[in-house]
Steps between C-alpha positions, in 0.01 A plus 500: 500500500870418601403571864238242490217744593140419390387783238344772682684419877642780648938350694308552832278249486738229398548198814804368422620128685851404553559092427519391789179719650281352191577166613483563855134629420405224315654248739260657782216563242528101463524381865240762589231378188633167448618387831550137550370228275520153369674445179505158356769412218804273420797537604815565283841698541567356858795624703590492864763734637777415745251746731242260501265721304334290171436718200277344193220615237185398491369430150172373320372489160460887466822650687729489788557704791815466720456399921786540781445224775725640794692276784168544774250429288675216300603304824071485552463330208524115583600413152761570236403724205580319153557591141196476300272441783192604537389750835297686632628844695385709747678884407520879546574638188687753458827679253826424532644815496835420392396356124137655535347111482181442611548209752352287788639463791397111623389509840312106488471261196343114451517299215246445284364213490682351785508555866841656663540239784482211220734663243775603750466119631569380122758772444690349786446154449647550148792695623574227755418204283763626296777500777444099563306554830195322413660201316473152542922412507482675840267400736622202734314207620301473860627309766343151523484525900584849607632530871335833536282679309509897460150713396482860403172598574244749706489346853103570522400435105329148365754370385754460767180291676496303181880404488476432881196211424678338188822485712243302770371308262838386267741504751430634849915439621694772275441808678397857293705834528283712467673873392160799528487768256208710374409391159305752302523882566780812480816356540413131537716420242829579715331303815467201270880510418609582844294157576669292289867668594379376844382175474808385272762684757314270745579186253864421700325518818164338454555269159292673287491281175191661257326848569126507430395889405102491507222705552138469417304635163409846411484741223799634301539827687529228848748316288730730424747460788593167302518641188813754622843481369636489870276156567590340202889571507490426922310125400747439219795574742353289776790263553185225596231401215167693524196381422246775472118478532374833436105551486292227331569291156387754238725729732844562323804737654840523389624394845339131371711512162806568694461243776657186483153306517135686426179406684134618418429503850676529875366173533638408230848627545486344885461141324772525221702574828433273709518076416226282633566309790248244362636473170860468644433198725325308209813576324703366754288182526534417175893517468509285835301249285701543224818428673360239639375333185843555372660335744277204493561473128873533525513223746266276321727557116784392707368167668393393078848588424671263738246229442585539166856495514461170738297311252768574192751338800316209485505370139847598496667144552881574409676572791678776336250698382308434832784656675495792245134551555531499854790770482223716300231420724689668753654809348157549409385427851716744640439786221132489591590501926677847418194612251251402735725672810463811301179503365432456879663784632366719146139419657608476853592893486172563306291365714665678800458804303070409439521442853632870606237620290220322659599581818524844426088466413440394872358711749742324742780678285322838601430430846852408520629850448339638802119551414199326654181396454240620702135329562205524761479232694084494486542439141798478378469835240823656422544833685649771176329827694532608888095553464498137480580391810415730775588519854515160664455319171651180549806403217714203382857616357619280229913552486763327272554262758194442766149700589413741816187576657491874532195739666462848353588761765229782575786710523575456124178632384597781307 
C-alpha cells in the first residue's frame, strides 16, 4: 500500500510522471483539446512589469483563473486594461509550469460593453484633462484681422475647398498658407504634427497669426488621427492659436478640446478666423459718425457756455466786479481753447486711425501692392482662369495707378 500500487498490480505496470512531465502533458493535452477560446470575466489583480508584459486574473461569480498579456500582444490592444473592468479575451490556455496554474495567455481582448476605439479615446482624454491641456485658463484669443492665415489640412479633401470659399466670401485680401498632410490613415498622426511644426516655423517669414487644423466628417476609426496624443500636445504647443474644425457638429475629437477655439465645421472654423469685411466697414462708419456727432456737440456746449458767461457780464453794473467777471470769462476762455485743442487732436488721431482702416478695405489698397485686375474687353468679366480668355482675347489691365489694353498671345496657350 506504501508504494501506492492498486491491489492486485504487478511494479511493472506502474507509469510513473516526473512534475514537470505531468504538467508538460497537461499543458499540451490543453492547447491540443482546448486550443484557443474566448473567456469573458472581470478583471482584478492587475500588474504591469518593467518588461512590458501585463499579468491579471480574470474572475466572475463562480471562480477566477489567472491571464499573462505579453509586450506584442499588449501593444495591439488600443486601450488600457483597468481594475475591475469588465473584458472580453481572446486566449490559448494552457499551465504555467512553474506554479502548475492553469492560465490564459491574452492574445486580443475588448471591453464589454464598450467599443476599444471609444474607451482608449476617454482613457486619454481623462489622462490629459487632468494635466491642464484641455482647460479653459489656456487657450488665447483669435486675432481680430490676421495678416496671414495658416491651414493644416489635405490639399485635395472638402474642406480645404470650403476654407478657400469662406476666405472669398469674408475677406478675399488676407492670403491662406496652406501646410498638406494626409489626414486619416497609418501614421497620419505624425504628418499632422509635422504640418503644424511647418506652418508655425513659417510664422517669422510669412506672418502667420491663427492656424486652422480641419478636415471633413467621418466615422471614429477616420477620426482617430485627431484623437492622438502627438496632435493634441503639437496643437497645444503651437506658439499661434488653433482653431480646429474636425468633421461635422455632432463630431467631437480631442484635438477640438485642446485648441484654442472649436468649430463644428471647416466652415465654421474658416469664419471664426476670418472678420467680415462688411461688418468692419459698417463699424467704421459708425465711429466716423460718432466722432463727428461728438464734435458737433462739443462745439455747440461751448458756444451756450460763452453766451452764458456774456449775459451774467451784462447785469453786472459795478465796475469792479465787471472787471472780475471779465478776468473769469477769460481764464475760462482760454481753459476751454486748450480742452478743445486736445479733444481735437484726441479725435484728430482717431479718425486718422478709422481712416487707415478703411483704406485698408479698398481694392485700390490691393492693387497697390503689385496685383491687377484683369477683364475682357467684350464684356467686361473678370478673367480668374487662363481658360477664360483664350488666344487673342482682347483685355483691359486695371493697376494701382492707370489701365492697359493687353491681347492674349497664341503663344501663351498652354
Amino acid at each position: 500500500m506504501a508504494s501506492g500500487t492498486r491491489r492486485g498490480e504487478s511494479s511493472t505496470e506502474r507509469r510513473i510522471f516526473g512534475v514537470g512531465a505531468l504538467l508538460g502533458g497537461l499543458s499540451r493535452l490543453l492547447e491540443d483539446q482546448v486550443g484557443r477560446l474566448w473567456v469573458r470575466g472581470e478583471i482584478s489583480n492587475l500588474h504591469r512589469a518593467h518588461s512590458g508584459h501585463v499579468y491579471f486574473s480574470l474572475k466572475d461569480d463562480v471562480g477566477q483563473v489567472r491571464a499573462a498579456l505579453f509586450r506584442g500582444a499588449a501593444r495591439r490592444i488600443p486601450f488600457e486594461l483597468e481594475e475591475g473592468a469588465e473584458v472580453l479575451v481572446f486566449a490559448e490556455v494552457s499551465i504555467y509550469e512553474a506554479r502548475g496554474d492553469l492560465q490564459l495567455i491574452v492574445q486580443q481582448a475588448e471591453p464589454v460593453g464598450q467599443g476599444a476605439l471609444q474607451l482608449a479615446v476617454e482613457q486619454l482624454r481623462r489622462r490629459l484633462e487632468e494635466e491642464g491641456l484641455f482647460d479653459d485658463e489656456r487657450k488665447r484669443p483669435l486675432p481680430a484681422l490676421p495678416r496671414r492665415v495658416g491651414v493644416v489640412s489635405s490639399p485635395t479633401g472638402a474642406a480645404i475647398r470650403d476654407v478657400i470659399q469662406v476666405a472669398g466670401q469674408r475677406f478675399p485680401g488676407i492670403p491662406l498658407l496652406l501646410s498638406p498632410t494626409r489626414v486619416q490613415g497609418e501614421g497620419a498622426e505624425d504628418e499632422i504634427v509635422r504640418a503644424l511644426e511647418r506652418v508655425t516655423k513659417a510664422r517669422d517669414r510669412d506672418d502667420v497669426d491663427v492656424v486652422l487644423l480641419v478636415r471633413g466628417g467621418g466615422s471614429l476609426e477616420d477620426l482617430m488621427s485627431f484623437n492622438s496624443e502627438a496632435v493634441v500636445r503639437a496643437v497645444v504647443a503651437c506658439p499661434v492659436p488653433v482653431v480646429c474644425g474636425v468633421g461635422h457638429e455632432v463630431d467631437l475629437s480631442l484635438a477640438d478640446l485642446a485648441a484654442d477655439r472649436r468649430a463644428p465645421t471647416p466652415s465654421a472654423a474658416a469664419m471664426a478666423a476670418l472678420p467680415d469685411r462688411g461688418a468692419l466697414a459698417a463699424s467704421l462708419a459708425r465711429d466716423v459718425r460718432a466722432l463727428v456727432g461728438a464734435a458737433r456737440g462739443f462745439v455747440a456746449g461751448a458756444r451756450r457756455q460763452l453766451a452764458r458767461e456774456r449775459d451774467a457780464l451784462r447785469v453786472l453794473a459795478p465796475t469792479a466786479r465787471l472787471t472780475a467777471q471779465r478776468s473769469r470769462l477769460e481764464a475760462a476762455m482760454r481753459g476751454l481753447a486748450r480742452e478743445a485743442r486736445s479733444a481735437a487732436e484726441t479725435r484728430r488721431g482717431r479718425l486718422a486711425t478709422l481712416a487707415g482702416r478703411l483704406d485698408s478695405l479698398s481694392p485700390l489698397a490691393v492693387l497697390s501692392r503689385g496685383y491687377a485686375l484683369v477683364r475682357r474687353q467684350r464684356d467686361d468679366e473678370i478673367v480668374r482662369r487662363p481658360d477664360q480668355a483664350p488666344p487673342g482675347e482682347r483685355l483691359r489691365v486695371r493697376l494701382a495707378e492707370g489701365e492697359l489694353a493687353a491681347v492674349v498671345d497664341p503663344g501663351d496657350a498652354d
